[in-house]
CHARMM internal coordinates of N, CA and C (Angstrom, degrees):
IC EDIT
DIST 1 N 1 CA 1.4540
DIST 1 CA 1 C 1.5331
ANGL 1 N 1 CA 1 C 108.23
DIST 1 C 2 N 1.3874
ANGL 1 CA 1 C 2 N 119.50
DIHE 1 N 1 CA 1 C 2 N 119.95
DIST 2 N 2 CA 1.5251
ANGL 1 C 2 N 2 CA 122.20
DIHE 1 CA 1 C 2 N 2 CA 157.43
DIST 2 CA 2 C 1.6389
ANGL 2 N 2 CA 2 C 116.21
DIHE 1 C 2 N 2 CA 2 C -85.05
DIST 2 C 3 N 1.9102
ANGL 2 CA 2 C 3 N 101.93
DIHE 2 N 2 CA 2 C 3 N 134.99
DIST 3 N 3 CA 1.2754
ANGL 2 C 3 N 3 CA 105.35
DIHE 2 CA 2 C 3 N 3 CA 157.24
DIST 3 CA 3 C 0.9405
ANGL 3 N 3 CA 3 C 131.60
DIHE 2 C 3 N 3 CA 3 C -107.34
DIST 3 C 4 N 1.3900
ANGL 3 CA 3 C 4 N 154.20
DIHE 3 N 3 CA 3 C 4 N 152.32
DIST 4 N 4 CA 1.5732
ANGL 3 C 4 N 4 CA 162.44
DIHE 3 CA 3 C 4 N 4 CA -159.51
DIST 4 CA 4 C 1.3547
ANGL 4 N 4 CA 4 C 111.39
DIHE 3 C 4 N 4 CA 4 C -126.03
DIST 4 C 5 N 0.9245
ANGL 4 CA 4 C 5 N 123.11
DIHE 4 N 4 CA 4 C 5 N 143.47
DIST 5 N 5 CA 1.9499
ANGL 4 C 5 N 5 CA 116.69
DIHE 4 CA 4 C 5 N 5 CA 173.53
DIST 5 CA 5 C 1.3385
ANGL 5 N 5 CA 5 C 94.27
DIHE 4 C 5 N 5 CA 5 C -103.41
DIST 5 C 6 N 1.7518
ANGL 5 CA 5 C 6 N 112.10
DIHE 5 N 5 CA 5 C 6 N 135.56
DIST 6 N 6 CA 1.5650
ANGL 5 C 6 N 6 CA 97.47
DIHE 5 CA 5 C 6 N 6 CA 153.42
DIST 6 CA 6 C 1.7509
ANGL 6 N 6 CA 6 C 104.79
DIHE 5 C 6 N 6 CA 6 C -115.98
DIST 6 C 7 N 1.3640
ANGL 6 CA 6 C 7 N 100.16
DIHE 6 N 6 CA 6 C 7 N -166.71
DIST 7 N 7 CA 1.2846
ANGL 6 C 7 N 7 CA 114.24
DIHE 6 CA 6 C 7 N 7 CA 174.19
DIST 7 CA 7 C 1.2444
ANGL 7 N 7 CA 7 C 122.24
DIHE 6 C 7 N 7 CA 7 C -99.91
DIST 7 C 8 N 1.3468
ANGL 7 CA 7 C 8 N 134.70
DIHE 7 N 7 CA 7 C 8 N 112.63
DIST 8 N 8 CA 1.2742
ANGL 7 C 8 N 8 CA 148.05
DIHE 7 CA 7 C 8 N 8 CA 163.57
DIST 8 CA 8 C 1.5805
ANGL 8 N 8 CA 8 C 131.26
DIHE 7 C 8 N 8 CA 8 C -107.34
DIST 8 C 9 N 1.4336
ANGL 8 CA 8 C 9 N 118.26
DIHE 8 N 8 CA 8 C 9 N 157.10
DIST 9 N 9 CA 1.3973
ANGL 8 C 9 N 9 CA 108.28
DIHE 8 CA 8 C 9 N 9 CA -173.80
DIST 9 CA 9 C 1.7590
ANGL 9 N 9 CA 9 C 110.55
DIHE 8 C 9 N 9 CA 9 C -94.18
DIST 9 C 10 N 1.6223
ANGL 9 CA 9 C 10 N 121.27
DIHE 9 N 9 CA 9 C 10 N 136.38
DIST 10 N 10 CA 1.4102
ANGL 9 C 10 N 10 CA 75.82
DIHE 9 CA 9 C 10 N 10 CA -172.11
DIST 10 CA 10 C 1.6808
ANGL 10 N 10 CA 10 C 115.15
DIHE 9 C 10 N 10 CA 10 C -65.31
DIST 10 C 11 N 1.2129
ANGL 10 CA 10 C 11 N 137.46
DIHE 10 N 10 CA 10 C 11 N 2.29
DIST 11 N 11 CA 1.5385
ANGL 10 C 11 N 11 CA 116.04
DIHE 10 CA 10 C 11 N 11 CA 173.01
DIST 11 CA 11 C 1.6250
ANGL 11 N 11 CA 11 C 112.54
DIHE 10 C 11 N 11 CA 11 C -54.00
DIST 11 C 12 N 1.2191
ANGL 11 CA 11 C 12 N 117.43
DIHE 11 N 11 CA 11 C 12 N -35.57
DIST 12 N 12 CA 1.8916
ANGL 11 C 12 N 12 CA 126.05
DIHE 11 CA 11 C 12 N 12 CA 162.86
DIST 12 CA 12 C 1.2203
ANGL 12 N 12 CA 12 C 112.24
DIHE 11 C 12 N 12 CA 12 C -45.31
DIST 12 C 13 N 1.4901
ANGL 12 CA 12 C 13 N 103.62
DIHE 12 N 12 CA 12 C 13 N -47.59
DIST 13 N 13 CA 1.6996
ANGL 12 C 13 N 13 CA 105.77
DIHE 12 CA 12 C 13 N 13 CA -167.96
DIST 13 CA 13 C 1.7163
ANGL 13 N 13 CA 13 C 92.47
DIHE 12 C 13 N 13 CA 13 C -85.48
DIST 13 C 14 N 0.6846
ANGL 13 CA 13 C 14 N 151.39
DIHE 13 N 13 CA 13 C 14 N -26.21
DIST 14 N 14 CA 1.4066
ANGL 13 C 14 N 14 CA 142.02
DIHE 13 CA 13 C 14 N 14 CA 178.44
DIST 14 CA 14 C 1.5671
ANGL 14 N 14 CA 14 C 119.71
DIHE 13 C 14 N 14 CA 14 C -65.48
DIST 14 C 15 N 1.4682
ANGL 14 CA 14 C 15 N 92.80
DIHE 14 N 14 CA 14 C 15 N -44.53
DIST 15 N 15 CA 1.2956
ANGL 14 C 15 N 15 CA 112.79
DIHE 14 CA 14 C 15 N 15 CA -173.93
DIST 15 CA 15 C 2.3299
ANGL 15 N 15 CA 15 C 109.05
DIHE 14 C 15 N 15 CA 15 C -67.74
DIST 15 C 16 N 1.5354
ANGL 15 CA 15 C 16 N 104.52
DIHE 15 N 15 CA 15 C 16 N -50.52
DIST 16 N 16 CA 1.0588
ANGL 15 C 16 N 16 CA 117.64
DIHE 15 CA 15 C 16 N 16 CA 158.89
DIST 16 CA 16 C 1.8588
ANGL 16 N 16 CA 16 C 127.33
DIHE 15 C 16 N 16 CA 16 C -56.06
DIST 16 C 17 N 1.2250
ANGL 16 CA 16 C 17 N 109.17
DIHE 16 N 16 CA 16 C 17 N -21.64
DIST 17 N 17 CA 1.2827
ANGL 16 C 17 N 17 CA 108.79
DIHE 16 CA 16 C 17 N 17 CA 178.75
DIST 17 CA 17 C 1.8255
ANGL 17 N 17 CA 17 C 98.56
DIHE 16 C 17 N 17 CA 17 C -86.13
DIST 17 C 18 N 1.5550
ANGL 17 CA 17 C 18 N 122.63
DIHE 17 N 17 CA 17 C 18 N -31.53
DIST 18 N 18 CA 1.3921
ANGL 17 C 18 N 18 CA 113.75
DIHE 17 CA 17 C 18 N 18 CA 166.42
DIST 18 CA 18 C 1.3795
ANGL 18 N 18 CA 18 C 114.33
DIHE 17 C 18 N 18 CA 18 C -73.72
DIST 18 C 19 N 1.0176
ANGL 18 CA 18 C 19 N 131.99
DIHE 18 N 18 CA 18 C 19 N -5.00
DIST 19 N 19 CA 1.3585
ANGL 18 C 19 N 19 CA 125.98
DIHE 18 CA 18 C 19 N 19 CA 173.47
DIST 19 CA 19 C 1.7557
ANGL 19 N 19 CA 19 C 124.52
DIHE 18 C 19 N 19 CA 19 C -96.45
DIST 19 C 20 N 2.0375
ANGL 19 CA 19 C 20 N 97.67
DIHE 19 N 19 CA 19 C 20 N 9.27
DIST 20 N 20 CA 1.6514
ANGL 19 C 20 N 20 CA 78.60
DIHE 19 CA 19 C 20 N 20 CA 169.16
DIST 20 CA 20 C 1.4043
ANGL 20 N 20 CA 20 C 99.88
DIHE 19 C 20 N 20 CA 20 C -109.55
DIST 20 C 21 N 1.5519
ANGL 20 CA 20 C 21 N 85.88
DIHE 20 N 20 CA 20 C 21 N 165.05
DIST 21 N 21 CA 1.8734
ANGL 20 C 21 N 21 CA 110.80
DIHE 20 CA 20 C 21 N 21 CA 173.47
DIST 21 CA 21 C 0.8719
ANGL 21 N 21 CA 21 C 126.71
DIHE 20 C 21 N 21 CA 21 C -81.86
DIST 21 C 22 N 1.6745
ANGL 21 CA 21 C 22 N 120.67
DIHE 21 N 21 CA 21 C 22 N -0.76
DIST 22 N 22 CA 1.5363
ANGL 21 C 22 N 22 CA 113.17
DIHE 21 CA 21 C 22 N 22 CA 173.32
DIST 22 CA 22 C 1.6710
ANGL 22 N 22 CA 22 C 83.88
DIHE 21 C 22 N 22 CA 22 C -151.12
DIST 22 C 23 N 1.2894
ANGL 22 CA 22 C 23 N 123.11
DIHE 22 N 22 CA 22 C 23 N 165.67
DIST 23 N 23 CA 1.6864
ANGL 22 C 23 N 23 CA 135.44
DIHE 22 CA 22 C 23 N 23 CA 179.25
DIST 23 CA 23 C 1.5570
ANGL 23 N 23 CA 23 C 97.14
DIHE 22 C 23 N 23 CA 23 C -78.23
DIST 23 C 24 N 1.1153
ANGL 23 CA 23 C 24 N 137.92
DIHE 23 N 23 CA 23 C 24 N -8.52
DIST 24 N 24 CA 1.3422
ANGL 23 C 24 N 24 CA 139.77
DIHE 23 CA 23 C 24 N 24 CA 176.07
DIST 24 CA 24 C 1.4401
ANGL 24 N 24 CA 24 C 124.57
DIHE 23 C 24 N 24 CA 24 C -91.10
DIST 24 C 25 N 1.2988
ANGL 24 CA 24 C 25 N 97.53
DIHE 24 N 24 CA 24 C 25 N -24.65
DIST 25 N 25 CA 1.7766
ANGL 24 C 25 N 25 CA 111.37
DIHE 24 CA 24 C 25 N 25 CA 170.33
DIST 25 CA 25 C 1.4723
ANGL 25 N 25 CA 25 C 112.18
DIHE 24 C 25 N 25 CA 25 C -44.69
DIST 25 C 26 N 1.3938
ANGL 25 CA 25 C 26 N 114.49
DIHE 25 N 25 CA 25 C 26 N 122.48
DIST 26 N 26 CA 1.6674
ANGL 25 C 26 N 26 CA 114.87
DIHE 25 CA 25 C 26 N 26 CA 166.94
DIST 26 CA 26 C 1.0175
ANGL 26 N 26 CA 26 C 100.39
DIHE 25 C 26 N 26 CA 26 C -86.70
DIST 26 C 27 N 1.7129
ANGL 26 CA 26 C 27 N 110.73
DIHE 26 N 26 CA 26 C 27 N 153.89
DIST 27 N 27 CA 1.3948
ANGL 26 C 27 N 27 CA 125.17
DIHE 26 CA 26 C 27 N 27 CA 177.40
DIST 27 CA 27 C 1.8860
ANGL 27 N 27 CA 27 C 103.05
DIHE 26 C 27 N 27 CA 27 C -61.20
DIST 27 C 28 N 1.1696
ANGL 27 CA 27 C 28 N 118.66
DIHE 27 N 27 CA 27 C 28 N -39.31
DIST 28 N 28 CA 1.7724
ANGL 27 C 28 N 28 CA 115.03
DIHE 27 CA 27 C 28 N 28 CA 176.98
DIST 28 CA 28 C 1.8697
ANGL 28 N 28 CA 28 C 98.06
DIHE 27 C 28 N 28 CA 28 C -50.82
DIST 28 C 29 N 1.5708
ANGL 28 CA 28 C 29 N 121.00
DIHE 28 N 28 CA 28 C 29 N -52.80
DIST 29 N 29 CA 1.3984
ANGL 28 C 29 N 29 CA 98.89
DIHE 28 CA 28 C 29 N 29 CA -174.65
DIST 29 CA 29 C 1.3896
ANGL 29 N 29 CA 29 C 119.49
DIHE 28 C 29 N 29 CA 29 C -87.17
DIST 29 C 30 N 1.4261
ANGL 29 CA 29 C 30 N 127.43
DIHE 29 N 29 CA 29 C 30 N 2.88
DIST 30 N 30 CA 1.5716
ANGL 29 C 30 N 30 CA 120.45
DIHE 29 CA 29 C 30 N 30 CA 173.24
DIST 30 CA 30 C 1.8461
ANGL 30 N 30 CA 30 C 79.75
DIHE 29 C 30 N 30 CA 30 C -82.28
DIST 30 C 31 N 0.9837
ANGL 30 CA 30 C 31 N 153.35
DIHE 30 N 30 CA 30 C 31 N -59.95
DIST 31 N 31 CA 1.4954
ANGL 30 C 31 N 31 CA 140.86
DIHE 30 CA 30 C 31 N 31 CA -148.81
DIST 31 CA 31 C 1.3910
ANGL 31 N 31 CA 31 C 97.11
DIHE 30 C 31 N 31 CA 31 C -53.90
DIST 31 C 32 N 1.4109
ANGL 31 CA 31 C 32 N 113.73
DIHE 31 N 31 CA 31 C 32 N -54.54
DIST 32 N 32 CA 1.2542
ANGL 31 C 32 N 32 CA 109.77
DIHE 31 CA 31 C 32 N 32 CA -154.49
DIST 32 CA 32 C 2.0789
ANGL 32 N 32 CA 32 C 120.61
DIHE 31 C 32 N 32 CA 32 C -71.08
DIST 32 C 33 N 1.4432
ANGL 32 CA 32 C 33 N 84.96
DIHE 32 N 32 CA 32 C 33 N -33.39
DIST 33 N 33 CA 1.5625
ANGL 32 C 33 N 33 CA 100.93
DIHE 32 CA 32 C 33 N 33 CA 163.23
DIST 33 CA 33 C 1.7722
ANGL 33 N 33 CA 33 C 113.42
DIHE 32 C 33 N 33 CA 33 C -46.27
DIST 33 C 34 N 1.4562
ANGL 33 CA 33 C 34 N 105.77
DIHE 33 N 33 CA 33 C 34 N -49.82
DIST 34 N 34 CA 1.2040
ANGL 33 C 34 N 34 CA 132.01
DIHE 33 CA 33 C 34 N 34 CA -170.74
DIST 34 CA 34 C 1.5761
ANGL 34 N 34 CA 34 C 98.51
DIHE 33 C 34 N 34 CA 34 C -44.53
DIST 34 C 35 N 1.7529
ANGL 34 CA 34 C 35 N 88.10
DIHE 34 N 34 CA 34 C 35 N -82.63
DIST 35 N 35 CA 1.5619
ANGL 34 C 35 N 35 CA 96.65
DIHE 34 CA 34 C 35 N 35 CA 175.01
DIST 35 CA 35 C 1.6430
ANGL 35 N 35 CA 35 C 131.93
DIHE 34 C 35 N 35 CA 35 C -32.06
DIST 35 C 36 N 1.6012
ANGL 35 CA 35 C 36 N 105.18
DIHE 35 N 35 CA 35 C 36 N -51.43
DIST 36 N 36 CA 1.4215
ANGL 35 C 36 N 36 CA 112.75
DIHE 35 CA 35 C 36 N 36 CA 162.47
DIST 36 CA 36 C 1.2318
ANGL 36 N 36 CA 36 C 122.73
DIHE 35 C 36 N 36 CA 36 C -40.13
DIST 36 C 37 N 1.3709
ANGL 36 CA 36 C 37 N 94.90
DIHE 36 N 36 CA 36 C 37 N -59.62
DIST 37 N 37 CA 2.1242
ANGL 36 C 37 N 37 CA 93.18
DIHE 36 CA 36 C 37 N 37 CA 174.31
DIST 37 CA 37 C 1.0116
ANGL 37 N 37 CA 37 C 120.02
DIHE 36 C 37 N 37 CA 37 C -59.89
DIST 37 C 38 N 1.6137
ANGL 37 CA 37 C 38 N 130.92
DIHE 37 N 37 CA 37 C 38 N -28.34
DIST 38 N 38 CA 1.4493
ANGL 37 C 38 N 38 CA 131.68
DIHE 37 CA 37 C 38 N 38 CA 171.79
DIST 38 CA 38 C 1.5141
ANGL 38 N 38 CA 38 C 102.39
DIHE 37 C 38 N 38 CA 38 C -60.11
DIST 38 C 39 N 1.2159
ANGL 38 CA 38 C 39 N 118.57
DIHE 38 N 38 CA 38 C 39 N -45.87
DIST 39 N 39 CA 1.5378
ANGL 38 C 39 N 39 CA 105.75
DIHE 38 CA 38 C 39 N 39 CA -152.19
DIST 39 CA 39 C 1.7721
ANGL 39 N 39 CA 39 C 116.96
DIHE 38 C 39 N 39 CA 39 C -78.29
DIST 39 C 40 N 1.7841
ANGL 39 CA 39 C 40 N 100.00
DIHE 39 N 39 CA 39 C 40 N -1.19
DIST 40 N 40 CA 1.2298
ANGL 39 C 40 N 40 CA 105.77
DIHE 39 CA 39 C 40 N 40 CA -164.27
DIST 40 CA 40 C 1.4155
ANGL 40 N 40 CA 40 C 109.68
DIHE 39 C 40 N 40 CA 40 C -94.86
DIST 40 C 41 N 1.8881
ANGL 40 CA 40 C 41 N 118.71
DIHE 40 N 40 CA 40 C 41 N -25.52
DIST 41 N 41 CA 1.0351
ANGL 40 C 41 N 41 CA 135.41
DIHE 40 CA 40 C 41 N 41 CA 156.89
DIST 41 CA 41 C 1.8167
ANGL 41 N 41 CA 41 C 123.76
DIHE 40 C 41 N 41 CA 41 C -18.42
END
COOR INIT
IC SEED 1 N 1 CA 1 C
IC BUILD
């Protein structure tokens, strides 16, 4: 597995830390959840 850093503001990172469902959630799997729900729209 490769990781990449991107750039975020922390208001993103704030905003992403309320959006996980458990305190264990990495920000890579709240995105990807994210994405999922977008794509189902």
């Amino acid at each position: 597995m490769t990781y990449t850093t991107i750039q975020i503001t922390k208001e993103t990172r704030e905003k992403l830390k309320k959006l996980r469902i458990t305190m264990r959630e990495t920000y890579d799997e709240i995105i990807n959840r994210l994405m999922k729900n977008a794509k189902n729209i």
